[in-house]
SEFIVO-680785 format. One record per residue (C-alpha): residue in three letters; z, y negated, x. Coordinates in steps of 0.1 Angstrom, whole numbers, plus 2048, in hexadecimal, padded with zeros to 3 digits. Layout:
BEGIN
AlaZYX ...
This chain:
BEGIN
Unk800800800 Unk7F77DE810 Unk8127C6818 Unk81B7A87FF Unk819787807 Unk82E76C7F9 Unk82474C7F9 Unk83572F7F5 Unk82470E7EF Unk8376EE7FE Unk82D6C97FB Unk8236BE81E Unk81F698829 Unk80768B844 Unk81266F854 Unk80065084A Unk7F665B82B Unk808655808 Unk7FE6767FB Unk8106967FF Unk7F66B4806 Unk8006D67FA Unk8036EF81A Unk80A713812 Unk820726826 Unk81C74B827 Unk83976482B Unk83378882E Unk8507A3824 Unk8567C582A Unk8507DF811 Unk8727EA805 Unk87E81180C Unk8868257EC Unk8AC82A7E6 Unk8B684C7EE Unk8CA85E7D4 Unk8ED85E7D2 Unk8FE87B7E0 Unk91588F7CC Unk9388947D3 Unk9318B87C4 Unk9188D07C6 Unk9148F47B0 Unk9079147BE Unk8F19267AB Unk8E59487BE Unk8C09547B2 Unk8BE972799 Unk8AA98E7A7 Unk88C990794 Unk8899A3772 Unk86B9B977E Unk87B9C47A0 Unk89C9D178B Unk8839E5773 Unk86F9F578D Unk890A0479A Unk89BA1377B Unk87AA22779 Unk87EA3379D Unk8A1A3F796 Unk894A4E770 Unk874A60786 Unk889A6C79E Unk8A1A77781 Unk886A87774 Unk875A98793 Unk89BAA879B Unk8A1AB477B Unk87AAC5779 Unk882AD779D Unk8A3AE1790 Unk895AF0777 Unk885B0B789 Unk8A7B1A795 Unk8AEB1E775 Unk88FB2D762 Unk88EB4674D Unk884B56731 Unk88DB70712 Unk87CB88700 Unk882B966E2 Unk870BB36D4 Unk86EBC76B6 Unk866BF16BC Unk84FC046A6 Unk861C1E693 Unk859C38676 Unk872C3C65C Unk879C63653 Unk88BC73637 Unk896C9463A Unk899CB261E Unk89DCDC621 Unk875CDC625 Unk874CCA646 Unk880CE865B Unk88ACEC681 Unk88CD0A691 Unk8A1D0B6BB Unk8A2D246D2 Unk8C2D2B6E6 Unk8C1D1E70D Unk89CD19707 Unk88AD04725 Unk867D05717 Unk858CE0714 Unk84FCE36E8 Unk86CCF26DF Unk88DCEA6D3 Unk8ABCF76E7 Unk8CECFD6DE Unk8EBD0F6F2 Unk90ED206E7 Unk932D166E7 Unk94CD296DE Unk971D226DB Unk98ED336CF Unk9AFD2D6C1 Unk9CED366A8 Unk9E8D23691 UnkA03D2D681 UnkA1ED25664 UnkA3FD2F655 UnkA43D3B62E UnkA65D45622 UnkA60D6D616 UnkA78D785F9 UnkA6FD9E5F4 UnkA70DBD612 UnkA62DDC61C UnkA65DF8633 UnkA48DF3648 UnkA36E09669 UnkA19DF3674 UnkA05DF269A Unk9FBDCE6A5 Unk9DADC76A8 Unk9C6DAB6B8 Unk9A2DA56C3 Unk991DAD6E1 Unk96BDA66F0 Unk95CDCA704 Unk945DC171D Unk925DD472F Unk91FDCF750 Unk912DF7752 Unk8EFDF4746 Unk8D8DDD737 Unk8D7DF2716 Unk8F0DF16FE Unk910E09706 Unk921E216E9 Unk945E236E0 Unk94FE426CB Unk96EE386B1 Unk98FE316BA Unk987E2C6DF Unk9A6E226F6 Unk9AAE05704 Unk9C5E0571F Unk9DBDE472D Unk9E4DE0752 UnkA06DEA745 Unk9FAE09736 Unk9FBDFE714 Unk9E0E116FD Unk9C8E016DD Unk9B1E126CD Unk98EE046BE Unk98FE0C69A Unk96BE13695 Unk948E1E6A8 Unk93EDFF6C0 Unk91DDF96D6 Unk922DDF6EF Unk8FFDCA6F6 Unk8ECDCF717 Unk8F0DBA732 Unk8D9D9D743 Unk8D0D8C764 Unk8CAD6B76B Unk8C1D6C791 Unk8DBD8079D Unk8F5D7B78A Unk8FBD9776E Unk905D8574A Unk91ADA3737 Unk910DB1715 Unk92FDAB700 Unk939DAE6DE Unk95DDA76CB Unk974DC36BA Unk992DCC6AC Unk9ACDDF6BF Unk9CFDEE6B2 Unk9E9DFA6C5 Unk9EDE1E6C7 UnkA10E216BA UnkA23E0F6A0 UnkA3EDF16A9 UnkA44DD46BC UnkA37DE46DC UnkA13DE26D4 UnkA1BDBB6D1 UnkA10DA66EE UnkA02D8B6FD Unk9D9D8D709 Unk9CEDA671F Unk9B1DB6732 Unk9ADDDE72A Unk999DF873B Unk98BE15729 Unk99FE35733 Unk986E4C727 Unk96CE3C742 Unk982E4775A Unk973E5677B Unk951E4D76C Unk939E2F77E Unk940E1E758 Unk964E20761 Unk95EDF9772 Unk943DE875E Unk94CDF473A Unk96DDDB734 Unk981DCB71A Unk994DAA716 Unk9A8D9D6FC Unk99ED7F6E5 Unk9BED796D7 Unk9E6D866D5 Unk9ECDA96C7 UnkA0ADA86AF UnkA0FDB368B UnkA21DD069C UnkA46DD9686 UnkA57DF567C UnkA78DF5663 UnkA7FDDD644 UnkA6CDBD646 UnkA6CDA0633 UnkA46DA2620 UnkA34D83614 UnkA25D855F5 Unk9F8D8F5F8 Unk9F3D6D5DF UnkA08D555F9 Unk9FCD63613 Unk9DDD6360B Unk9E2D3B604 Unk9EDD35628 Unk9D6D46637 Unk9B9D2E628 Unk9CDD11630 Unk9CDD1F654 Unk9AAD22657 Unk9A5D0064B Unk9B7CF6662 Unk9B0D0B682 Unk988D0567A Unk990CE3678 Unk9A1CE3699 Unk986CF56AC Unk96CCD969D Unk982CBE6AD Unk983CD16CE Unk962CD86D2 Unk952CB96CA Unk965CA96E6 Unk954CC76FE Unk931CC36F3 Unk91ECC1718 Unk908CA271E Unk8E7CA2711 Unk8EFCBB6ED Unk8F9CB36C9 Unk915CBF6B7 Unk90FCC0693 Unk92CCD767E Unk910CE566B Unk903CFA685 Unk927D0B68E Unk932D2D67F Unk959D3267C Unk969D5467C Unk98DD5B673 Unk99DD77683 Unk9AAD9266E Unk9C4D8A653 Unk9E5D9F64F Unk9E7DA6629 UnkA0CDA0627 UnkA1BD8E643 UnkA40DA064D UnkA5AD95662 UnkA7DD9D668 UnkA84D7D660 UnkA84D6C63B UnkA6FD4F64C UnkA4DD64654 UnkA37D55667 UnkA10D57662 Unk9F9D5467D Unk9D3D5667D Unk9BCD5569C Unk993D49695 Unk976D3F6AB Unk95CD296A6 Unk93AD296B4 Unk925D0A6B6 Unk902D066BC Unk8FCCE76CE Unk8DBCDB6CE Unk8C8CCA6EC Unk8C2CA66E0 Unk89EC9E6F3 Unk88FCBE6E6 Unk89BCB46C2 Unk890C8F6C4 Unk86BC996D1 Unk86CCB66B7 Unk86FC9A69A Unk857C816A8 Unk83DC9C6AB Unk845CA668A Unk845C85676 Unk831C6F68C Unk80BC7368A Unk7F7C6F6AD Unk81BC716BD Unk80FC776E5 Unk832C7C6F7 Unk83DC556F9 Unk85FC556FB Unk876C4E6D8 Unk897C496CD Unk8A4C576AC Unk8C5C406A7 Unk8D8C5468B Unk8CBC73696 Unk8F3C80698 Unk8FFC7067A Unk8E6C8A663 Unk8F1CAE656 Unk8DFCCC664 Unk8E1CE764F Unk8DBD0A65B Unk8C0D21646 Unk8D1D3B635 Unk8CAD5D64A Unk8CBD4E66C Unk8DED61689 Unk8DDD506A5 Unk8F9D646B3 Unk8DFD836B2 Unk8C0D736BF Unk8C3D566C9 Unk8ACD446AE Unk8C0D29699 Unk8A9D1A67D Unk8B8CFD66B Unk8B0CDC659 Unk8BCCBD653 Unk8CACA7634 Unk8C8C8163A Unk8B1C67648 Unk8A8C52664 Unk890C40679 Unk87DC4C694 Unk87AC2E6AC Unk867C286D0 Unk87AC226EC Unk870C066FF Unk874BFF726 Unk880BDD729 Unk87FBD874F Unk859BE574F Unk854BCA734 Unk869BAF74B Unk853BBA768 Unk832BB7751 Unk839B96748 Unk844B86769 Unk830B6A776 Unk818B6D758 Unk80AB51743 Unk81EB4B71F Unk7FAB4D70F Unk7F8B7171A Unk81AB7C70B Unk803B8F6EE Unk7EDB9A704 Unk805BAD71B Unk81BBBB704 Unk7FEBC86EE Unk7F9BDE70C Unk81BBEF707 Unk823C0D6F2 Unk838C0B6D8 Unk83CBE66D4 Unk83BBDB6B2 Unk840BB46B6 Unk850B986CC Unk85BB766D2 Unk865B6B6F2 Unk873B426FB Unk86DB39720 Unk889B1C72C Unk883AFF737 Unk870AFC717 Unk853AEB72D Unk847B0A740 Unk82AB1D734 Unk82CB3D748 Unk84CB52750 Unk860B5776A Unk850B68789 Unk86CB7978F Unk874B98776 Unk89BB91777 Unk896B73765 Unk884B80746 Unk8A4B9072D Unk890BAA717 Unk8A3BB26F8 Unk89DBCE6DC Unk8A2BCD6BD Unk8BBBE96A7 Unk8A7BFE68D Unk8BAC0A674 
């Protein structure tokens, strides 16, 4: 900006003249500064705010990397379940659907069964009113065995039978004792059951069980190999006045006995059955020993005892299970079932059969079940690992016996299932 001049305009006089001529008298000033502003005696802080965008972009990289742990974590925890529902075939069983097993039997198509036999005795106390003057010989049972020849062996009647202690019974009637057999080496004795009475009356003929030999084979090759042992006590053996139970009560205690004593032996068997067999009661046979038709006793209280054996047939469950599918399940080609109330149904045995004799037991069953495949869960798990969730049909189309399934793979994200087989829970569902 240029400089201002002031002027200021004075009269000026010349001498010798009357006039005053104006002269003008220039002064030249300096621009003044600008005033600086007052300082004040106090002065705020005010710190700068990040800026909104940089505080956005690192929430953004904290959420990502949220995100990014969570999604590799996620891998140590994968897995994956699968649920599936077996094919099965409902059956219902009646007298016409019949069954027929063979005893020890190791051939591939046919049903096998095998024999146990147990033994045992009860007894009770009835108060006796009336007496009688009695002579009686005990009596008890005994099994004769063959170990002479593989044909059966002959008894004559009343053949002796003679204790260690020189005690002698007598077989009541004609006997033939069954051949025996070999498996490998060993020699399995023909044997069949009988009953012996003491050869004189009384007490003495009472006792405990015993092994015999045959006094008549005495001296003869038979002497060793034709043998007896007792199945149960010998008693019954009195002589004098003895208090007599009525026949009509005992005959009531006696079937309360075998009640009981059958029902006994049932108890105790099923608890022996051998791995891998079936106990059904309707494939036992129980035989009472020989009743006394009036019970004595020098007492008033007499006691009544009564000895029985039962015989189960015991069937082999995997030859009974493929019997049924092959029975009731058309195009059935050995895959491997399950029959899940296969123990809770009734056999029945056919009227006629004599197992005992020839070892054939036919029978059927009253009831009904299904017959249902048995899957293989880790084969499925090992199907399924490292395969594509698309292919979950696919795959398990493949396998036998597979009826439907749903599986859920966690996280809920992946679409193909764990590689490893551990990973994958396979589950079955009950038919009932």
């Amino acid at each position: 900006m240029p400089k201002k001049l002031l002027e200021d305009i004075k009269p000026l006089s010349r001498p010798g003249h009357g006039t005053s001529i104006p002269v003008r008298t220039v002064t030249e000033t300096a621009r003044s500064a600008p005033k600086a502003p007052p300082v004040p005696t106090h002065v705020p802080f005010h710190p700068h705010e990040p800026k909104q965008t940089s505080k956005k972009a690192l929430w953004y990289l904290a959420i990502i990397a949220v995100i990014a742990f969570a999604f590799s974590l996620s891998f140590l925890f994968e897995s994956a379940t699968v649920t599936i529902t077996p094919k099965s075939t409902p059956v219902v069983f009646d007298s016409g659907d019949t069954f027929v097993g063979y005893k020890d039997s190791t051939a591939s198509d046919t049903i096998a069964y095998t024999q146990m036999t147990l033994s045992a005795d009860q007894s009770i106390t009835i108060p006796a009113t009336e007496t009688k003057v009695l002579s009686e010989s005990a009596s008890g049972t005994v099994v004769l065995y063959n170990t002479y020849t593989t044909t059966p062996y002959k008894l004559a009647v009343n053949t002796r039978l003679e204790t260690p202690e020189g005690k002698i019974y007598r077989i009541p009637n004609a006997v033939s004792i069954p051949g025996y057999k070999k498996s490998g080496t060993t020699v399995i004795p023909g044997s069949v059951e009988v009953k012996a009475v003491a050869s004189e009356p009384g007490e003495a003929g009472n006792t405990e069980r015993s092994d015999f030999t045959l006094p008549g084979l005495k001296g003869t090759a038979q002497y060793s190999k034709i043998y007896a042992r007792s199945k149960s006590a010998f008693a019954g053996g009195v002589t004098g006045t003895m208090y007599v139970v009525p026949a009509e009560a005992a005959d009531a205690a006696f079937s309360t006995l075998e009640e009981k004593l059958k029902a006994s032996l049932v108890s105790k068997a099923k608890v022996q059955v051998p791995d891998g067999y079936i106990f059904y009661e309707g494939a036992t046979v129980f035989t009472p020993g020989a009743a006394v038709d009036a019970p004595y006793s020098k007492e008033q209280e007499v006691p009544i005892a009564l000895a029985g054996t039962l015989t189960a047939y015991l069937i082999k469950e995997d030859t009974l299970v493929s019997a049924m599918a092959k029975k009731f399940i058309s195009q059935y080609a050995g895959e491997k079932v399950l029959i899940p109330n296969l123990r809770e149904l009734s056999l029945v045995m056919s009227e006629g059969a004599k197992p005992e004799i020839n070892g054939i037991l036919p029978f059927s069953f009253n009831g009904e079940t299904p017959i249902v495949w048995d899957i293989d869960t880790p084969a499925v798990a090992e199907v399924l690992a490292g395969n594509k969730k698309s292919d979950f049909d696919t795959l398990l189309g493949d396998i036998v016996g597979i009826d439907s399934a749903i599986t859920v793979i966690k996280p809920f994200w992946k679409q193909s299932f764990p590689k490893e087989s551990k990973r994958i829970t396979v589950s079955v569902e009950t038919v009932k």
